[in-house]
PDB file of N, CA, C and O in Angstrom:
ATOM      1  N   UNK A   1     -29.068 -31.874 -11.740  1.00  0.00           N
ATOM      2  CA  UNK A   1     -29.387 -32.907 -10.783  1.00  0.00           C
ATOM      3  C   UNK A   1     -30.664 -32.551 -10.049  1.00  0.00           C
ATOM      4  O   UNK A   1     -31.597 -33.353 -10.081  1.00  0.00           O
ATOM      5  N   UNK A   2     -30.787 -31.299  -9.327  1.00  0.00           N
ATOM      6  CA  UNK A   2     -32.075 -31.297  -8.901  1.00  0.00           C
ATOM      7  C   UNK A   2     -32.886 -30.420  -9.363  1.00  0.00           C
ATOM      8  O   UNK A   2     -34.016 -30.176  -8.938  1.00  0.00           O
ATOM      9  N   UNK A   3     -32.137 -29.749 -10.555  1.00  0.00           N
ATOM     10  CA  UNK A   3     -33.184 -28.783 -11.455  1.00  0.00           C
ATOM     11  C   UNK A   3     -34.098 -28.943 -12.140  1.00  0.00           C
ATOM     12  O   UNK A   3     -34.979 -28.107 -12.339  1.00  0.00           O
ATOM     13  N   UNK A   4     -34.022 -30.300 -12.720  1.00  0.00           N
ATOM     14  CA  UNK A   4     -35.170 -31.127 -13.510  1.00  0.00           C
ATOM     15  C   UNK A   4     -36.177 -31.704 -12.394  1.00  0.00           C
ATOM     16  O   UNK A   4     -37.250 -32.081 -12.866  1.00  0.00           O
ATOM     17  N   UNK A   5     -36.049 -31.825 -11.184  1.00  0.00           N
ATOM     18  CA  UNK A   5     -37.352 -32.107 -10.313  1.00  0.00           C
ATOM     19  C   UNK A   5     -37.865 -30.947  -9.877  1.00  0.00           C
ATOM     20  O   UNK A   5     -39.052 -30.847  -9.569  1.00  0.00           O
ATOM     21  N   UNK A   6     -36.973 -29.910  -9.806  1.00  0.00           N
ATOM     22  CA  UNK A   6     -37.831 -28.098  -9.174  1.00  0.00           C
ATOM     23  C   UNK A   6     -38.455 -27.771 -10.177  1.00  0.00           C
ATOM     24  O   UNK A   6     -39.532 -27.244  -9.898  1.00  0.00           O
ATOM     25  N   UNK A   7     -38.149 -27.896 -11.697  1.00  0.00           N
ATOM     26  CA  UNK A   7     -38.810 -27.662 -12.743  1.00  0.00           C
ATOM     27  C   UNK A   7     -39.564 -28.884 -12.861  1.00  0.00           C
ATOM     28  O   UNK A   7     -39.981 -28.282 -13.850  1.00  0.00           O
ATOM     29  N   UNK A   8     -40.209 -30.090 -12.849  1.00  0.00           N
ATOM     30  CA  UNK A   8     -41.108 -30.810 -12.645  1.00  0.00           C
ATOM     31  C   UNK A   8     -42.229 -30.348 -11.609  1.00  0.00           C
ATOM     32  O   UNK A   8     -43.403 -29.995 -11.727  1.00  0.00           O
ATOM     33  N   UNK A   9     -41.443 -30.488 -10.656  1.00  0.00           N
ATOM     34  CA  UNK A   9     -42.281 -29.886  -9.371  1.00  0.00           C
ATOM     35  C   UNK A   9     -43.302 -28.448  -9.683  1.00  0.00           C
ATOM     36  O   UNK A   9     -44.498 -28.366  -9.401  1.00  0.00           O
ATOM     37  N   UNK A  10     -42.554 -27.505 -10.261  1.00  0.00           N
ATOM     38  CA  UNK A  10     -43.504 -26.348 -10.823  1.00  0.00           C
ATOM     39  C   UNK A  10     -44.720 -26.782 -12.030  1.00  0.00           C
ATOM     40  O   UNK A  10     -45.899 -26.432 -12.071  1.00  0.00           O
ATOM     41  N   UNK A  11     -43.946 -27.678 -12.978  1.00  0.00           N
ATOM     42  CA  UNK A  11     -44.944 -27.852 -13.791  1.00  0.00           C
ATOM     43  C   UNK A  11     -46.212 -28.601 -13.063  1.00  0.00           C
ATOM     44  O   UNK A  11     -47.352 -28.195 -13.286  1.00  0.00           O
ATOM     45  N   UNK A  12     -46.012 -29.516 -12.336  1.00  0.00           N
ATOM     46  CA  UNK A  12     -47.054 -30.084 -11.633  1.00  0.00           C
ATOM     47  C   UNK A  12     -48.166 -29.287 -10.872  1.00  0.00           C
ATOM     48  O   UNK A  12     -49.393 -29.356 -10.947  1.00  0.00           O
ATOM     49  N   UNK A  13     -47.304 -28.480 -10.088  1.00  0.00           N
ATOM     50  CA  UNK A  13     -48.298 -27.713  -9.672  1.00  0.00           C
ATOM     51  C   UNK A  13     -49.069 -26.486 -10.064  1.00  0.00           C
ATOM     52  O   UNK A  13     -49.936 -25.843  -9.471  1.00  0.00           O
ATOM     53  N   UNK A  14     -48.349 -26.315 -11.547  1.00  0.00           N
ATOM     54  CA  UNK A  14     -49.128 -25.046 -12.287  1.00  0.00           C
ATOM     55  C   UNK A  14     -50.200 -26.153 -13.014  1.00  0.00           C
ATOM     56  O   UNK A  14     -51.236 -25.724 -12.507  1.00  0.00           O
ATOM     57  N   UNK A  15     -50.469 -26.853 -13.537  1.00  0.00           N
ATOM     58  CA  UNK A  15     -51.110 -28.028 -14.443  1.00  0.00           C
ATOM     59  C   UNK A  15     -52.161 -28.454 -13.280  1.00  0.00           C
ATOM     60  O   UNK A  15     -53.263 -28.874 -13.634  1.00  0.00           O
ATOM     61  N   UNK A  16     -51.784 -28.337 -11.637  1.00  0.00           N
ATOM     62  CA  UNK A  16     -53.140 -28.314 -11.106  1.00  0.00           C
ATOM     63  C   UNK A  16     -53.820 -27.412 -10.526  1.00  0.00           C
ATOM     64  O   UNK A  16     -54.628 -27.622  -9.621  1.00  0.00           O
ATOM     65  N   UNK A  17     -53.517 -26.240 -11.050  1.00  0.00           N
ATOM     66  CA  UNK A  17     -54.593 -25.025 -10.817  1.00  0.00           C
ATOM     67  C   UNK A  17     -55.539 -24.751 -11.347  1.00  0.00           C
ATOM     68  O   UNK A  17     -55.282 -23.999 -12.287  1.00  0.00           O
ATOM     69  N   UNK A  18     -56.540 -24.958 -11.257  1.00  0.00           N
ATOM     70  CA  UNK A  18     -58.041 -25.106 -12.033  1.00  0.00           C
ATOM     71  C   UNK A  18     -58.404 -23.570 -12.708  1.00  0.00           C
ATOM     72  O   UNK A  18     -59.247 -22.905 -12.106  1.00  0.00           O
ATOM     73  N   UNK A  19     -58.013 -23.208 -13.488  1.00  0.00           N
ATOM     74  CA  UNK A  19     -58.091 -21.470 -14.231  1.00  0.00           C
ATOM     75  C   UNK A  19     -58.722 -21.668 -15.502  1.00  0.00           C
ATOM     76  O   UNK A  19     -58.453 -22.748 -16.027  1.00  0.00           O
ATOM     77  N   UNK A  20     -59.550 -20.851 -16.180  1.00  0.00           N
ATOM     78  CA  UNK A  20     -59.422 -20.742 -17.155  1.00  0.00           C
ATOM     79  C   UNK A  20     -58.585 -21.115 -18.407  1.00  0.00           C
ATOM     80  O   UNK A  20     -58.745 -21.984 -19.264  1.00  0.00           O
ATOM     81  N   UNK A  21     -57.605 -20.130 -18.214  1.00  0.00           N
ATOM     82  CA  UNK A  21     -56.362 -19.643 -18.752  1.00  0.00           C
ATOM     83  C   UNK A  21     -55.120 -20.461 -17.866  1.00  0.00           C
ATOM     84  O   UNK A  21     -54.987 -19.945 -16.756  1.00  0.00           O
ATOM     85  N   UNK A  22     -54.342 -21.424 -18.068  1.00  0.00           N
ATOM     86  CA  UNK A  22     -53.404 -22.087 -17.711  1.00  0.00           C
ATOM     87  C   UNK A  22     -52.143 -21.053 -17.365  1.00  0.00           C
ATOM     88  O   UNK A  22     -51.456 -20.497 -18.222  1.00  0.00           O
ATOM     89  N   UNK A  23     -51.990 -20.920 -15.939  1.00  0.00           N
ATOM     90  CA  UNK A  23     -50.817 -20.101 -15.722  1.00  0.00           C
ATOM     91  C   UNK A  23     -49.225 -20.487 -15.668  1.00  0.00           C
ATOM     92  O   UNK A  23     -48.768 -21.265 -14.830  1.00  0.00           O
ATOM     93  N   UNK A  24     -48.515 -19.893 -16.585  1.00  0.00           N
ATOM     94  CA  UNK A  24     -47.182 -20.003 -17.248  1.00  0.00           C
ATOM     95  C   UNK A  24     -46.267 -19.268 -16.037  1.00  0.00           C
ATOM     96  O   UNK A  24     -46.558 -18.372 -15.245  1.00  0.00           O
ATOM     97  N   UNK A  25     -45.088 -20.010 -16.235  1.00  0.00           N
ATOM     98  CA  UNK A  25     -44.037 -19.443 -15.119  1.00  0.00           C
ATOM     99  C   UNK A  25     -43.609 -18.424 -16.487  1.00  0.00           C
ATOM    100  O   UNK A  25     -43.521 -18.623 -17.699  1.00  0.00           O
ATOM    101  N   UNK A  26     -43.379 -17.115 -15.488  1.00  0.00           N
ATOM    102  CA  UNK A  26     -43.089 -15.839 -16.334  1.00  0.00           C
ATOM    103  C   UNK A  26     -41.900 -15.369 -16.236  1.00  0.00           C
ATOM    104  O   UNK A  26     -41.626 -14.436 -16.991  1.00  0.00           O
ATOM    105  N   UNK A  27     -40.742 -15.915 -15.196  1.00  0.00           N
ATOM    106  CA  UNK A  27     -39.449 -15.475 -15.315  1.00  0.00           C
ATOM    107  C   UNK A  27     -39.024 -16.511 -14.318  1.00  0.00           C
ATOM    108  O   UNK A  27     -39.502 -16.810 -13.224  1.00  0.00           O
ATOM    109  N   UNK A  28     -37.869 -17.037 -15.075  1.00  0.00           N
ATOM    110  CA  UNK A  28     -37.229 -18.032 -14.189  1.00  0.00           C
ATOM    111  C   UNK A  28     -35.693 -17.692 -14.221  1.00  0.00           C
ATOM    112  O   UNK A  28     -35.128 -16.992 -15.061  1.00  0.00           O
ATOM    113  N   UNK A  29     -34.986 -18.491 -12.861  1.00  0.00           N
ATOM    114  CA  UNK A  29     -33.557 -18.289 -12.914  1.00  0.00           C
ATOM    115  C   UNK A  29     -33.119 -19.473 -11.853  1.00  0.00           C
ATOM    116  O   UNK A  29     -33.814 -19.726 -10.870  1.00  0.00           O
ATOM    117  N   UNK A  30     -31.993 -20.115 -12.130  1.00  0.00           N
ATOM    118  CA  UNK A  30     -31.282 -21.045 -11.981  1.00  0.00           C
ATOM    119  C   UNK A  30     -29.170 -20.672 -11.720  1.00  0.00           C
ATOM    120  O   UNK A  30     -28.378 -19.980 -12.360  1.00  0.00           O
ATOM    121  N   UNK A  31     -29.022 -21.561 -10.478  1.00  0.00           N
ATOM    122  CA  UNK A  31     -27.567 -20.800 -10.329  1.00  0.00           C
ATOM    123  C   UNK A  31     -26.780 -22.642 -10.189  1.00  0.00           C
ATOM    124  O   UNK A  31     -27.201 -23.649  -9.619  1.00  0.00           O
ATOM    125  N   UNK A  32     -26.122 -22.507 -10.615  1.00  0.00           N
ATOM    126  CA  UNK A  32     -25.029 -24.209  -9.951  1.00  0.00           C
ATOM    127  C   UNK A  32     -23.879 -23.615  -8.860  1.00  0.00           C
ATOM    128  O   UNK A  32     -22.935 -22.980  -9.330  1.00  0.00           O
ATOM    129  N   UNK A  33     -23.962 -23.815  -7.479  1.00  0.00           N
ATOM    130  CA  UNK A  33     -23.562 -23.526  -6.451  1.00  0.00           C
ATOM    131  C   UNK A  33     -21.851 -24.418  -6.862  1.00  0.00           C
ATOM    132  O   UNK A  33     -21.793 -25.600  -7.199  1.00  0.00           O
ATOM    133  N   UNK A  34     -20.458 -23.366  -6.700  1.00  0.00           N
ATOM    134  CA  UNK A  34     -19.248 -24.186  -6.268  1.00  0.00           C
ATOM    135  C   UNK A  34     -18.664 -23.566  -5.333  1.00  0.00           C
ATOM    136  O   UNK A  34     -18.691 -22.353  -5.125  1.00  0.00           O
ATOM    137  N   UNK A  35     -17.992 -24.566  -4.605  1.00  0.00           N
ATOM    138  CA  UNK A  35     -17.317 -23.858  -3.636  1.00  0.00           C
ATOM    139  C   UNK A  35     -15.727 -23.351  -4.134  1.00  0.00           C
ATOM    140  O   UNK A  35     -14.807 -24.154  -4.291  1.00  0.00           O
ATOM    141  N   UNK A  36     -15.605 -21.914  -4.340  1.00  0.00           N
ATOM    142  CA  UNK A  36     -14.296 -21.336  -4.689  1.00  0.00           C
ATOM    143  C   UNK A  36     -13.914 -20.793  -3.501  1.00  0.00           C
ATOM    144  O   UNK A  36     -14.771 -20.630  -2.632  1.00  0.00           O
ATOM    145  N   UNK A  37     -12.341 -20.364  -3.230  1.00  0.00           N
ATOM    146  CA  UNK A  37     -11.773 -19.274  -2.597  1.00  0.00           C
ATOM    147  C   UNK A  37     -12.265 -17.981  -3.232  1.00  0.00           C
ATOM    148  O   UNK A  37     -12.653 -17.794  -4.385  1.00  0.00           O
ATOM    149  N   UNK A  38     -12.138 -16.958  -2.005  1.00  0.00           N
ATOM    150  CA  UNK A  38     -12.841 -15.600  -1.896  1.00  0.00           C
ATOM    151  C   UNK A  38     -11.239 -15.102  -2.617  1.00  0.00           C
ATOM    152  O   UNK A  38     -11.234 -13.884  -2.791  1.00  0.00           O
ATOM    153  N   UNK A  39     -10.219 -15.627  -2.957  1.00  0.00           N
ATOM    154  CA  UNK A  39      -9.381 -15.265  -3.821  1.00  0.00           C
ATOM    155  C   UNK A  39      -9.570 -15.396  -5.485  1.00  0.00           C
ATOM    156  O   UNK A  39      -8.821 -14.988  -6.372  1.00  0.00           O
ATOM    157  N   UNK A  40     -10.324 -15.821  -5.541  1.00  0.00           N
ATOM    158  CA  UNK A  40     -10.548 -16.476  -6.984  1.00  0.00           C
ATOM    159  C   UNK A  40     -12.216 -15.766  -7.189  1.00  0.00           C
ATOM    160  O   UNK A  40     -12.446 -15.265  -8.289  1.00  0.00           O
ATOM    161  N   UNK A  41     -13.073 -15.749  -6.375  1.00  0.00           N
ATOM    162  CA  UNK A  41     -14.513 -14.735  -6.532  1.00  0.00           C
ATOM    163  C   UNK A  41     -14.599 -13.857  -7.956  1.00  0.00           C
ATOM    164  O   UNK A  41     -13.567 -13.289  -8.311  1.00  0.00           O
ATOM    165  N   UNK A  42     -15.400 -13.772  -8.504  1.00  0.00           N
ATOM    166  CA  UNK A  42     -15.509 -12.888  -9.836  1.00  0.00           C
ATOM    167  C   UNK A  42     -15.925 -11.475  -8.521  1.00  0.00           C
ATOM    168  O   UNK A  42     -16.689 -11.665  -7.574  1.00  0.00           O
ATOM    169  N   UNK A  43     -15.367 -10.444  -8.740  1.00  0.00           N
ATOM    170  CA  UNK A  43     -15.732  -8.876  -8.716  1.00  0.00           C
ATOM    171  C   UNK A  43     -16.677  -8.310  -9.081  1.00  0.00           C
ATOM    172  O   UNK A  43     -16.950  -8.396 -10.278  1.00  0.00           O
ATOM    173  N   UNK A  44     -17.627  -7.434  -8.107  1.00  0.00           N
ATOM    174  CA  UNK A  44     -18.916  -7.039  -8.735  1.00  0.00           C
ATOM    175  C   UNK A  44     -19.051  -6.057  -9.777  1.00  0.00           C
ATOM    176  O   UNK A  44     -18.932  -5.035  -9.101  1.00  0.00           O
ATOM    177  N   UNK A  45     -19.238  -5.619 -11.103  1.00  0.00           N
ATOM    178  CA  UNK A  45     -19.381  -4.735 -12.565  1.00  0.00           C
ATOM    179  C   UNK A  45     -20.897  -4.757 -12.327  1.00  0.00           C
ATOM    180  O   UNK A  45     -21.778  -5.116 -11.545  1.00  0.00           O
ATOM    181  N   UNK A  46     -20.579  -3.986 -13.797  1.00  0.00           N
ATOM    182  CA  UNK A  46     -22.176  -3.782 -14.066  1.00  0.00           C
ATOM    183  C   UNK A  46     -23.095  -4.875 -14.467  1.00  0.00           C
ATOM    184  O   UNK A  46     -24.323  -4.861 -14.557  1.00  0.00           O
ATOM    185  N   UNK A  47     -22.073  -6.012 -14.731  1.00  0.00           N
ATOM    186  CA  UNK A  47     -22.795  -7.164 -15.527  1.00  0.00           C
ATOM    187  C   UNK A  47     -22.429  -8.399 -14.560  1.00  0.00           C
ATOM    188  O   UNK A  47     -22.710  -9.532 -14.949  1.00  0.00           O
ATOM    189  N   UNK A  48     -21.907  -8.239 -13.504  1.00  0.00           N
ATOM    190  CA  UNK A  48     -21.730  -9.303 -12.377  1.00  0.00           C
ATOM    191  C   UNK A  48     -22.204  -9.048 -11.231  1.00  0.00           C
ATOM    192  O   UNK A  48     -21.922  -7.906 -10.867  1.00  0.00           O
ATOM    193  N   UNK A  49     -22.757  -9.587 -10.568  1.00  0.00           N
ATOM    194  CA  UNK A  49     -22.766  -9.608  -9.164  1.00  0.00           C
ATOM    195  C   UNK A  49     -22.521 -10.493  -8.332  1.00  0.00           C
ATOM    196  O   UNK A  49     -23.366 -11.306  -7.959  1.00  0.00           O
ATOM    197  N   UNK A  50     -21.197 -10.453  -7.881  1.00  0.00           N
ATOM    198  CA  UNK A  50     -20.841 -11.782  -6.828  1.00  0.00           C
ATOM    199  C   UNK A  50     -21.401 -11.432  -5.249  1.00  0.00           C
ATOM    200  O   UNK A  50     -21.405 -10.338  -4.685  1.00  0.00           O
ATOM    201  N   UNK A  51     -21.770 -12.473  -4.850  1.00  0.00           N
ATOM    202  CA  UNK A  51     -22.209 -12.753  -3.371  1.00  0.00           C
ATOM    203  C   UNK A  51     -20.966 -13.151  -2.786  1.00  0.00           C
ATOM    204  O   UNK A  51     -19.845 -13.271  -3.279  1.00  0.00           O
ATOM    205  N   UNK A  52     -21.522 -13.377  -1.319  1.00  0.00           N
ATOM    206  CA  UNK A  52     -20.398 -13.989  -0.471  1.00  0.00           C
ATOM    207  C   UNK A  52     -20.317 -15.557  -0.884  1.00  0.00           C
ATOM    208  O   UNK A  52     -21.041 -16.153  -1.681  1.00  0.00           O
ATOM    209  N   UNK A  53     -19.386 -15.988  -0.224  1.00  0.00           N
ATOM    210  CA  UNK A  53     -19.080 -17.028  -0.471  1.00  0.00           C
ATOM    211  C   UNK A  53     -20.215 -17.846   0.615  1.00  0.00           C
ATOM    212  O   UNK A  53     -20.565 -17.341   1.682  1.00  0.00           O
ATOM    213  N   UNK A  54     -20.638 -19.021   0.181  1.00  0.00           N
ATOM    214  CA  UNK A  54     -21.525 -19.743   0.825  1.00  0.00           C
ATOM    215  C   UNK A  54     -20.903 -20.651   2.114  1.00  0.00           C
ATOM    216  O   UNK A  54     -19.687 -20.591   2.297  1.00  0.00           O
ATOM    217  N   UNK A  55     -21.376 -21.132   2.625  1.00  0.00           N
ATOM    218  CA  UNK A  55     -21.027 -22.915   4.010  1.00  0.00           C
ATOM    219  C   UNK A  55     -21.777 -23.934   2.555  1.00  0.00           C
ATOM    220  O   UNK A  55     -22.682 -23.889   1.723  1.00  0.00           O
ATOM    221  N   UNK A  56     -20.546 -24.863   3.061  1.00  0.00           N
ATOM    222  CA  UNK A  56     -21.478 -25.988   2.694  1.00  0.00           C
ATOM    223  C   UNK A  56     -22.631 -26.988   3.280  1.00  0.00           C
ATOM    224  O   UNK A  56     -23.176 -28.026   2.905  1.00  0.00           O
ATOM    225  N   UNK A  57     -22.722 -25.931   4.634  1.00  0.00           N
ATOM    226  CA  UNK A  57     -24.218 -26.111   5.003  1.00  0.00           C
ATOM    227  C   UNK A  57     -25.471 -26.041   4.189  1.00  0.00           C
ATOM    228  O   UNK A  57     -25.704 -25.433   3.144  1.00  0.00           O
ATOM    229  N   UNK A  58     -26.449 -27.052   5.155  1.00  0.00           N
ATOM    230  CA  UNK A  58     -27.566 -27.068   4.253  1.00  0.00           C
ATOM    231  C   UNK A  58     -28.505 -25.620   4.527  1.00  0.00           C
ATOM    232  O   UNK A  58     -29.347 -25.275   3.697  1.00  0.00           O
ATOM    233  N   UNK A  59     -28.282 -24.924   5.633  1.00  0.00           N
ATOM    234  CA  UNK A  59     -28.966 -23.630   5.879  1.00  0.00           C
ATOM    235  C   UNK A  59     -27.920 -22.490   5.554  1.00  0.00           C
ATOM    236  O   UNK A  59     -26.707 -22.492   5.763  1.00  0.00           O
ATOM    237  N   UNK A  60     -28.631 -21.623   5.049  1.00  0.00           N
ATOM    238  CA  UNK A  60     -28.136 -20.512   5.020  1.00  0.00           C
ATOM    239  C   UNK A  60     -28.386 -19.308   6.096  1.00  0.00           C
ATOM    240  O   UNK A  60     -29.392 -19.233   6.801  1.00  0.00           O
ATOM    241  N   UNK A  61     -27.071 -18.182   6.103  1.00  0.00           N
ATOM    242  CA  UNK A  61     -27.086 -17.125   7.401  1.00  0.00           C
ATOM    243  C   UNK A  61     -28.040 -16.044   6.999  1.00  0.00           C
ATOM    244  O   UNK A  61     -27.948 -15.705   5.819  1.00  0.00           O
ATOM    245  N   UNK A  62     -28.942 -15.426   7.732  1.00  0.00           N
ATOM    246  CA  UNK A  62     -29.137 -13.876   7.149  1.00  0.00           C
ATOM    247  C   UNK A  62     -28.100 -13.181   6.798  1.00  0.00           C
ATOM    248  O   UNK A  62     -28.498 -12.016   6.789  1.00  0.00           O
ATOM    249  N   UNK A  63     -27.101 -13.203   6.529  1.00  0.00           N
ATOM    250  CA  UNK A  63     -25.917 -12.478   5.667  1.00  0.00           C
ATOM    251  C   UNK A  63     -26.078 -12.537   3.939  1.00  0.00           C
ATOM    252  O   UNK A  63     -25.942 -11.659   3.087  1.00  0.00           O
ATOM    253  N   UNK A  64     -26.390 -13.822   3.858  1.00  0.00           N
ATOM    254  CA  UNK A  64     -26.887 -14.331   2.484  1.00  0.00           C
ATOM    255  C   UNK A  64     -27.913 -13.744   2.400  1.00  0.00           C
ATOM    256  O   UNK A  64     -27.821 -12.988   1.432  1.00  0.00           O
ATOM    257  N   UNK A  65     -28.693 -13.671   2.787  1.00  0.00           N
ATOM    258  CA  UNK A  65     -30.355 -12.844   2.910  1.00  0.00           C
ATOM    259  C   UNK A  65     -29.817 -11.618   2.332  1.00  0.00           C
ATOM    260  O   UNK A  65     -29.991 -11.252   1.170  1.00  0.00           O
ATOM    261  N   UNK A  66     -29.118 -10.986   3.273  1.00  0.00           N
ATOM    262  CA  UNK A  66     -28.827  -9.393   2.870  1.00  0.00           C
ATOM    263  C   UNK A  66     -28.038  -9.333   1.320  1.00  0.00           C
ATOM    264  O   UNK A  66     -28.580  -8.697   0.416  1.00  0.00           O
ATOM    265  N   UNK A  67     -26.993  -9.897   1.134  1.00  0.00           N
ATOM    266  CA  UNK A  67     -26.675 -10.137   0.183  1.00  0.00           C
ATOM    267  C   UNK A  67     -27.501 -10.088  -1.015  1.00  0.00           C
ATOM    268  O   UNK A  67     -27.599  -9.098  -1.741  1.00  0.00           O
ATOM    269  N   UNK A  68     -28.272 -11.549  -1.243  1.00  0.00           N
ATOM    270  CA  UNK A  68     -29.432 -11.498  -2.230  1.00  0.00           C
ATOM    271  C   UNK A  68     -30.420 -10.164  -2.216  1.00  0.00           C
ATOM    272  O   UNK A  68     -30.709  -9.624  -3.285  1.00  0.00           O
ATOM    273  N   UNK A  69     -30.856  -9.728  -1.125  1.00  0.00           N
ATOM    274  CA  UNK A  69     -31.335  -8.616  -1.385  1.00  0.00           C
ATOM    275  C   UNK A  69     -30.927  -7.237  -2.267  1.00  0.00           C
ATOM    276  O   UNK A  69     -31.596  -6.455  -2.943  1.00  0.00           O
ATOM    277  N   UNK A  70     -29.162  -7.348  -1.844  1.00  0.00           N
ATOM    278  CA  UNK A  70     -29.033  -6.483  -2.404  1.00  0.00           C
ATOM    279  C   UNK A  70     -28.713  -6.248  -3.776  1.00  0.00           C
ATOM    280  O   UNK A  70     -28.689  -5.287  -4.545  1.00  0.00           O
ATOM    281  N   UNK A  71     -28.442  -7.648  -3.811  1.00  0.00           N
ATOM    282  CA  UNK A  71     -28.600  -7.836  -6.197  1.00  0.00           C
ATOM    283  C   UNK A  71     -30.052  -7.562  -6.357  1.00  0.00           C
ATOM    284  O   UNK A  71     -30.341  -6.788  -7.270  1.00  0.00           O
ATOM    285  N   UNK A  72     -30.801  -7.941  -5.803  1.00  0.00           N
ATOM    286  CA  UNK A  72     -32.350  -7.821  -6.261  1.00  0.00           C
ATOM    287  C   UNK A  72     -32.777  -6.503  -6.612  1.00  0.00           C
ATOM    288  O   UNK A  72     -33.569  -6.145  -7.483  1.00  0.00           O
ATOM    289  N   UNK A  73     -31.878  -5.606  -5.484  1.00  0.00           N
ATOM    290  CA  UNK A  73     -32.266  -4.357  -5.278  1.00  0.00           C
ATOM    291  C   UNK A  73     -31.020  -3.363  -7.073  1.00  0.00           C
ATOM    292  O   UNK A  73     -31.397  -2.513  -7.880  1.00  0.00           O
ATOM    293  N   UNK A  74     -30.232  -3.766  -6.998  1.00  0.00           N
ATOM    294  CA  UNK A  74     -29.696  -3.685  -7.859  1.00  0.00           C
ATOM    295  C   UNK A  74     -30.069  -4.222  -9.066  1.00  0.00           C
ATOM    296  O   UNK A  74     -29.691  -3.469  -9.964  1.00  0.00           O
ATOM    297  N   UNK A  75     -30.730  -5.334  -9.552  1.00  0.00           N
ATOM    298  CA  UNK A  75     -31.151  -5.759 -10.532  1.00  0.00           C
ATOM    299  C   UNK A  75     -32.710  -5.362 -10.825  1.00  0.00           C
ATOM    300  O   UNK A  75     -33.062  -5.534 -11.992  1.00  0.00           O
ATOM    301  N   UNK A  76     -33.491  -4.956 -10.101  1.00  0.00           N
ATOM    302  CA  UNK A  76     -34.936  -4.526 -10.366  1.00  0.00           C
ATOM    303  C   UNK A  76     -35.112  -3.051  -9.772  1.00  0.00           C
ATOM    304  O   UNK A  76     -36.191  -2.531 -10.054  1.00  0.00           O
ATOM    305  N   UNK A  77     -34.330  -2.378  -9.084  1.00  0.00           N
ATOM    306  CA  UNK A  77     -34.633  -1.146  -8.566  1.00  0.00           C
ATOM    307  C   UNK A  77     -35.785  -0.969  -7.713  1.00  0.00           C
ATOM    308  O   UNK A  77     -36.520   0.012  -7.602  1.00  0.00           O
ATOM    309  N   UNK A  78     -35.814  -1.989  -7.182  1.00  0.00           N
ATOM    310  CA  UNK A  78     -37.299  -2.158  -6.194  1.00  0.00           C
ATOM    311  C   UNK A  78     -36.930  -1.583  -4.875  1.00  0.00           C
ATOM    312  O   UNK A  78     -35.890  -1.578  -4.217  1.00  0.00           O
ATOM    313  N   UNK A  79     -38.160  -1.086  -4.698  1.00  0.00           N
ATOM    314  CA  UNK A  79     -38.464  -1.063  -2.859  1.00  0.00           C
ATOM    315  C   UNK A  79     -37.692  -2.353  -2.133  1.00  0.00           C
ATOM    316  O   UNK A  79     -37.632  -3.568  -2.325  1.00  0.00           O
ATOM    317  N   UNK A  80     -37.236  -1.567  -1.360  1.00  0.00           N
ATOM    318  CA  UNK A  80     -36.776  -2.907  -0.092  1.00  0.00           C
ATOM    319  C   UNK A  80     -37.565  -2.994   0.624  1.00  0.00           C
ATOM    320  O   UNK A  80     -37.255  -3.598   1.650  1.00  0.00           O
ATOM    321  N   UNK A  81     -38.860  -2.520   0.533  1.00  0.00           N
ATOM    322  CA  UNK A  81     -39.782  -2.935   1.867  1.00  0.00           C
ATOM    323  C   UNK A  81     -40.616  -4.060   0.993  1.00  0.00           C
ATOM    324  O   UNK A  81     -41.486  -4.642   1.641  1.00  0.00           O
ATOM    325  N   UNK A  82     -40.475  -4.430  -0.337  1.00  0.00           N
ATOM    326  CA  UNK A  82     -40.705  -5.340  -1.065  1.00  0.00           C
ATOM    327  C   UNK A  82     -40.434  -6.490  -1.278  1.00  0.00           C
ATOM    328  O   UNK A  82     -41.120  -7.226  -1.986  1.00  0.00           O
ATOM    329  N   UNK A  83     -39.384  -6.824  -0.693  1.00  0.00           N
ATOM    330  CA  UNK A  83     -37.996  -7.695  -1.128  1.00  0.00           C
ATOM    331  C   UNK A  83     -38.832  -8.755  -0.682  1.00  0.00           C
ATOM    332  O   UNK A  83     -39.581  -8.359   0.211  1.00  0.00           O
ATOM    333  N   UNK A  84     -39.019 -10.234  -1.037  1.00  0.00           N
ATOM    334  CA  UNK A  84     -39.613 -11.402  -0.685  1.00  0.00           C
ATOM    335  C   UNK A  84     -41.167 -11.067  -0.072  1.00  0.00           C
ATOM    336  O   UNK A  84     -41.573 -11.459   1.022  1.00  0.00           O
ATOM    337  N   UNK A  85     -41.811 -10.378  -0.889  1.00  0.00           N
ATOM    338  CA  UNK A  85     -42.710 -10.165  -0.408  1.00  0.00           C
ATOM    339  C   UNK A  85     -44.096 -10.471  -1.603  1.00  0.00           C
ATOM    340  O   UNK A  85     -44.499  -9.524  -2.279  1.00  0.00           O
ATOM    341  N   UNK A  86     -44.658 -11.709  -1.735  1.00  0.00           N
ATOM    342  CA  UNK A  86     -45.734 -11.949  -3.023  1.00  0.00           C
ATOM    343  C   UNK A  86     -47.087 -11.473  -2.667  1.00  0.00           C
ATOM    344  O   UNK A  86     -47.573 -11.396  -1.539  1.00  0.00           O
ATOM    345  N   UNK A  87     -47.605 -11.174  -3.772  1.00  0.00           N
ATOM    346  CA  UNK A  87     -49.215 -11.085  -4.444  1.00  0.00           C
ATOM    347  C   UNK A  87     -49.657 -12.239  -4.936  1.00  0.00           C
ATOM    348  O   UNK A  87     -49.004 -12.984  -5.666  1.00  0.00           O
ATOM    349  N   UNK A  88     -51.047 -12.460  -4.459  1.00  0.00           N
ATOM    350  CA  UNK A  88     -51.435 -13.466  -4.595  1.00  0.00           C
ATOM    351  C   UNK A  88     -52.895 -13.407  -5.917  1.00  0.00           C
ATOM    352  O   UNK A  88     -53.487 -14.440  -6.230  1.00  0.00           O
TER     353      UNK A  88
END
């Protein structure tokens, strides 16, 4: 539902960057948000990582923040003084 306009939306705006060389999205990832009980949650392995459970608010808490950080940190082995932090 709104993945085909975020992926529109990127193509649009990579198609108007005036480069040489046309710049390609180089790693992408996509999640479909449900709301389950924290009884039913998949368990974190080596090949899962569950977060907290979300609000069906439209904002999210810095709890979620920390959270995502810490798969990131687990999935890339990066610096945390890195974490959301781009090169331009």
């Amino acid at each position: 539902q709104g993945l085909p306009l975020v992926k529109q939306a990127v193509t649009n705006l990579l198609q108007s960057i005036e480069e040489p060389v046309a710049p390609q999205v180089l790693w992408s990832m996509n999640y479909q948000q449900r709301y389950i009980s924290s009884e039913d949650a998949p368990n974190t392995s080596a090949s899962v990582i569950a977060l907290q459970s979300l609000s069906s608010d439209l904002a999210f808490g810095d709890d979620t923040l920390h959270d995502v950080k810490a798969a990131w940190q687990k999935i890339t082995d990066g610096d945390p003084d890195t974490f959301l932090k781009f090169e331009a």
